[in-house]
N, C-alpha and C positions, 0 to 999 in steps of 0.2 A: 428086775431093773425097771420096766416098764409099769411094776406096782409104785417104785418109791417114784418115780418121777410125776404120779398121777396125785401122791401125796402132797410133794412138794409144789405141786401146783395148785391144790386145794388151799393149803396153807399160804401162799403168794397170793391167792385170788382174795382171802378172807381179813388178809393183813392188809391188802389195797383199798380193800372195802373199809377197814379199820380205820387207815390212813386219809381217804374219801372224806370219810366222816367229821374227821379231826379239820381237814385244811378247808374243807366245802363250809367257810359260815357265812351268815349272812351280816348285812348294815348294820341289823341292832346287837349284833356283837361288837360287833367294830365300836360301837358308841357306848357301852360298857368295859370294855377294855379294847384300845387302840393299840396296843401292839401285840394280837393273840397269834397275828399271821407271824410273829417273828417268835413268838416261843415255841408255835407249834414246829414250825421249819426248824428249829435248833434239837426239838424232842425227836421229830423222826432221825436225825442223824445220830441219834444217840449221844448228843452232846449237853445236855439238861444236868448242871452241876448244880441248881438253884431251886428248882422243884420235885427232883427227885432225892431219894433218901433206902435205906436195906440197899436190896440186892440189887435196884433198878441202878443205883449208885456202884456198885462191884460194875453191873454187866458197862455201863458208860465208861467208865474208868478203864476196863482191859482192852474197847471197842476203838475209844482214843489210843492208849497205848500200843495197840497192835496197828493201828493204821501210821499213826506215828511214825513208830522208828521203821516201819517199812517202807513209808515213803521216805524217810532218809535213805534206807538202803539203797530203795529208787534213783533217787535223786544222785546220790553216790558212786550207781552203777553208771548209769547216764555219763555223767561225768569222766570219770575212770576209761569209759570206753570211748570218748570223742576227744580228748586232751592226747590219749594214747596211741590211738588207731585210725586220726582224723584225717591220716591218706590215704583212705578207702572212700570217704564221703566228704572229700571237699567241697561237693556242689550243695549238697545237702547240710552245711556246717550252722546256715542261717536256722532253718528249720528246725535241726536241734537244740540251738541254742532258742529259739522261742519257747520249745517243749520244756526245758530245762527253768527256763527262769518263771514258764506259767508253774510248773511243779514248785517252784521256790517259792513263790508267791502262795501258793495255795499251803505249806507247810507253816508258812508266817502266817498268814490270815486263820488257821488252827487255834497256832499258839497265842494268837490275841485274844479270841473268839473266847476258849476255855478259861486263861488269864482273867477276863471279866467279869466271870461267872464269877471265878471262885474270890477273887479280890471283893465283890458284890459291887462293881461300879455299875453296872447300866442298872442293877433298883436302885442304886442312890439318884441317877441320874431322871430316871423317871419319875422319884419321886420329885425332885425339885421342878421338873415339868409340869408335876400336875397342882404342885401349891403353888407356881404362879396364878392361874386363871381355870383351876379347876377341868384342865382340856378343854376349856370351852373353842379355843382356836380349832384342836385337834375334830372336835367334834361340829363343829362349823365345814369340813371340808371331807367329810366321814367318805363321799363317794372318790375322792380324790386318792385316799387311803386305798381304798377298796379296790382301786384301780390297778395300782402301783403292785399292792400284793398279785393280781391277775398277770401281770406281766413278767413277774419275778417266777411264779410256775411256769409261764410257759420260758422262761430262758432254762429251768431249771430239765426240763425235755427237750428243746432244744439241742441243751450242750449234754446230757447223756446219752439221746439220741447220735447225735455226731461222732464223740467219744465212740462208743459200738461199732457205728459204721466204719468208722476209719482203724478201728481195732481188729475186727472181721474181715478186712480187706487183706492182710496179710494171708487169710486158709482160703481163697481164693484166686490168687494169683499164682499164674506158672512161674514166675522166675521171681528172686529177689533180692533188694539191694544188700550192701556188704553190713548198712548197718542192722536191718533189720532182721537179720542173722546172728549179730550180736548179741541184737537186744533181746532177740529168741533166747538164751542162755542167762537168763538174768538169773532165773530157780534152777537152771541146772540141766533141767530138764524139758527141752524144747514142748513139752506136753502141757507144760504148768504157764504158757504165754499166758494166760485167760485170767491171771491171778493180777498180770501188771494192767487190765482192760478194768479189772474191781475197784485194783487200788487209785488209779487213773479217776475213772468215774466218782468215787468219794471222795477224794480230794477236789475235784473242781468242784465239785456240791457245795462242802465246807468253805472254799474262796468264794463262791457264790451267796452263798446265806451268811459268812460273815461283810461281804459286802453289803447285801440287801439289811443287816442291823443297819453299819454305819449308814444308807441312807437313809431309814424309817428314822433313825433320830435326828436324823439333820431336817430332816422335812417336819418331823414333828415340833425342833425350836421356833424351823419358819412359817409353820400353822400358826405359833402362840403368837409371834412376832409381828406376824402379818395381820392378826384378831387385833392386837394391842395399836397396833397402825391406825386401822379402820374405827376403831372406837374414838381413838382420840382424832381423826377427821371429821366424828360425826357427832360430836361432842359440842351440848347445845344446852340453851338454858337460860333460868336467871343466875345473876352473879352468885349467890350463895352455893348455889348447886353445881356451879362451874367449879366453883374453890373449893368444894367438899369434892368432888369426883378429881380437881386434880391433885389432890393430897395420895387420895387413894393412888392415883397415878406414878406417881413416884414411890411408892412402896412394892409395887406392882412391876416396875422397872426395874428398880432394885431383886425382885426375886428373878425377873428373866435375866437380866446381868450375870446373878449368881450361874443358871442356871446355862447359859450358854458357857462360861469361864468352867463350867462343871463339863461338858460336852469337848471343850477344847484339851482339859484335862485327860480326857480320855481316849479320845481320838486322832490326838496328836503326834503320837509316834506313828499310830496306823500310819496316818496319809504319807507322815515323809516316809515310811516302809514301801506303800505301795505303789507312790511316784514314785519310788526311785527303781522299782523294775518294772512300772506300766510303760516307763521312757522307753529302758530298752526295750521293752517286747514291741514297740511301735517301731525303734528303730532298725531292728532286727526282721520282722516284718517288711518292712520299707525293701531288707535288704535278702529278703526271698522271693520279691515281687522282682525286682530288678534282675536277677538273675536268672529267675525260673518260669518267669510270663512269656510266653513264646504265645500263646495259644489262646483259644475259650476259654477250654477246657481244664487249661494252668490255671485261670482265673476262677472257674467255678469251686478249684479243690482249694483256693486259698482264702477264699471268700469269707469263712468261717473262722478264718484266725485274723481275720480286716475285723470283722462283726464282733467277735470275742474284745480284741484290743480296742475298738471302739468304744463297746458298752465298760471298758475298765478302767478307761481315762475318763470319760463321761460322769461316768457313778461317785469317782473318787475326788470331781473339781464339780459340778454341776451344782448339786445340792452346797456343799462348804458356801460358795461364791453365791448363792441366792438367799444363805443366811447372812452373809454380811450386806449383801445388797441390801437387804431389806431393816437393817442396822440401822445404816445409815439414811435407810430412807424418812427415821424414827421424827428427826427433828424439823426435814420437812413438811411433815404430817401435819406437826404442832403450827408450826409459821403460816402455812395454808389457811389455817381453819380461824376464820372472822370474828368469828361468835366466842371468840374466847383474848382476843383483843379488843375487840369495841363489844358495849363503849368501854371508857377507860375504868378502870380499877387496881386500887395499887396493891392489893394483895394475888390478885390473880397478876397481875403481870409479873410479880417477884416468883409465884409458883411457877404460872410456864415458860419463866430465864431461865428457874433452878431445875426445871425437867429438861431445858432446852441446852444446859451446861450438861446435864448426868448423859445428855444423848450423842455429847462428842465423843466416842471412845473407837477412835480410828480403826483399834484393834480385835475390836470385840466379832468373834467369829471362830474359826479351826483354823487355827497356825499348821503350818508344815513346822513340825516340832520347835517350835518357837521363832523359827527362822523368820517367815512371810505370813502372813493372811491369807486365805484362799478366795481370790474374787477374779473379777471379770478379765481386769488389764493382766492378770496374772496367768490368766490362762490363755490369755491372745500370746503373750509372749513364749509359751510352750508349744503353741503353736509355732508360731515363727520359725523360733529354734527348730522344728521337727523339719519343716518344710526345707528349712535351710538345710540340714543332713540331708533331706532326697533329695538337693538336686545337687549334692555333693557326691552322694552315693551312684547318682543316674549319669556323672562326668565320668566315674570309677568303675563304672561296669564294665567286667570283662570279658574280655571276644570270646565268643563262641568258636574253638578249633574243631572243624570237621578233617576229617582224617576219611582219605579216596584213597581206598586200592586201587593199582593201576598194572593191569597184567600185560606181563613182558613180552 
């Protein structure tokens, strides 16, 4: 026993190293290829439907598949056992149901994630990225990138870390609740709990790294976007050069057009997917605090699921809403800039009308599947709306019944 565990530690220790290797790169990767931090992150998961091929294609294929339908089983059991048996753990109903829909969430976030791959939309999508302006935006903010991937690891330890602890926290404790007793019986065999701690742990990975795509390319459009802003701000000259550079302009606009309408194509079912249960998991949240904050110490253990629904309504409106901001901020740019009004000239003025007309496109951004745009006033209003359920939820809370023996 104590041989094969000494193995499988050698082996863990040499595949970390492996792994190390792969995700430790530096700047002048990043400016060679800008999104390596997100294929690398999709290969460790075993989810690489686009560059791998033989067997590496077999072992990804049965890795998805078996995590798959077991977290449906998951998911299922959950279910099955809280709709059934939910007056054992009434107090606890919020709590489950946050578990439940971040499992749901991380199930959909899979099946998009793989979807992509094998449909080929993020290379078409990247390719249209880079024949706008060559990356040069992308590669104009390379430490900004660079950053972004550092933070995505460490949420990625983080929430594994957490995941463990609050998994381990069960072979630890003397007594326990009715549901997690249940949920000890998911394989049958109250021995095999350590199976739902695996399947648990890779799924939020996979919601995690398919989130961290959808913002590497939304920040990636508003690198190019924000490049193409800046240039036409600082856009200077004699006449000839002005009208030869805004020709260019509008051609150049026209491939970011495409390419953001490309982005929105793709990521638009995501977001209304993953607003529609980042809501609840906020409001459901809201309503585990309200019931279960008595204490510090309440506060400290929920703290991680405030952090979690934080970072998942953030990730999923933040980047959208900075790409449209900065849309619109396109024809501003143009009107600002002096040196391309005066003095007067009638073919530069007819060019920056007709870049200053191609730049009203209210819509141009990630729709919530076609419904809304995702920008600023859209997300104050989601606010709103949440705030208005707490203090709906905090009129609704209910008493606390202590129950006193009283000897006769």
């Amino acid at each position: 026993m104590l041989t094969s565990v000494s193995k499988i530690s050698i082996i863990s220790t040499e595949s970390l190293k492996n792994v190390s290797s792969k995700i430790s790169l530096s700047k002048g990767d990043y400016e060679n290829t800008p999104f390596i931090h997100v294929e690398q992150a999709i290969w460790f998961l075993r989810l690489d439907f686009v560059n791998s091929d033989g067997w590496a294609r077999k072992i990804n294929n049965a890795i998805t598949g078996i995590f798959l339908i077991s977290s449906m089983y998951y998911l299922g059991f959950m279910a099955k056992t809280m709709f059934y048996k939910s007056s054992f753990y009434v107090l606890d109903m919020s709590l489950q149901l946050l578990s439940m829909i971040w499992h749901f969430e991380s199930i959909l976030s899979m099946i998009f994630l793989v979807y992509w791959q094998y449909s080929g939309q993020l290379e078409s999508l990247k390719a249209k990225l880079e024949i706008c302006q060559n990356f040069q935006g992308l590669r104009s903010k390379t430490r900004k990138f660079y950053d972004g991937a550092r933070w995505f690891i460490i949420l990625y330890v983080i929430t594994t870390l957490f995941n463990v602890v609050y998994s381990g926290k069960y072979y630890f404790e003397k007594s326990h609740s009715v549901w997690a007793l249940q949920i000890s019986e998911m394989f049958y065999y109250k021995e095999l709990r350590f199976i739902m701690s695996i399947i648990s742990s890779y799924m939020y990975s996979v919601w995690l790294t398919t989130t961290y795509v959808f913002v590497t390319y939304a920040n990636a459009a508003y690198f190019e976007i924000s490049f193409f802003n800046k240039e036409i701000r600082n856009l200077a000259g004699t006449r000839a050069y002005i009208k030869g550079e805004l020709i260019k302009k509008v051609e150049t606009f026209r491939l970011l057009s495409e390419a953001i309408t490309e982005l929105d194509s793709v990521f638009r079912l995501y977001t209304f997917a993953m607003l529609a249960t980042v809501i609840p998991i906020l409001i459901f949240t809201l309503m585990m605090l309200n019931q279960h904050l008595s204490s510090f110490t309440d506060f400290l253990i929920c703290m991680p699921f405030i952090l979690f629904c934080t970072c998942a309504f953030c990730s999923v409106t933040i980047a959208p809403a900075r790409v449209h901001e900065e849309c619109q901020n396109l024809k501003h740019s143009l009107c600002r800039n002096s040196n391309i009004w005066q003095p007067y000239d009638v073919e530069v003025y007819q060019l920056a009308t007709t870049l200053a007309s191609h730049c009203e496109q209210d819509g141009l951004g990630i729709s919530i599947w076609g419904f809304a745009t995702l920008s600023r006033p859209l997300i104050l209003g989601t606010l709103s709306a949440t705030a208005m359920m707490m203090s709906l939820l905090t009129d609704l809370k209910p008493e606390r019944i202590v129950e006193v023996e009283v000897e006769a």
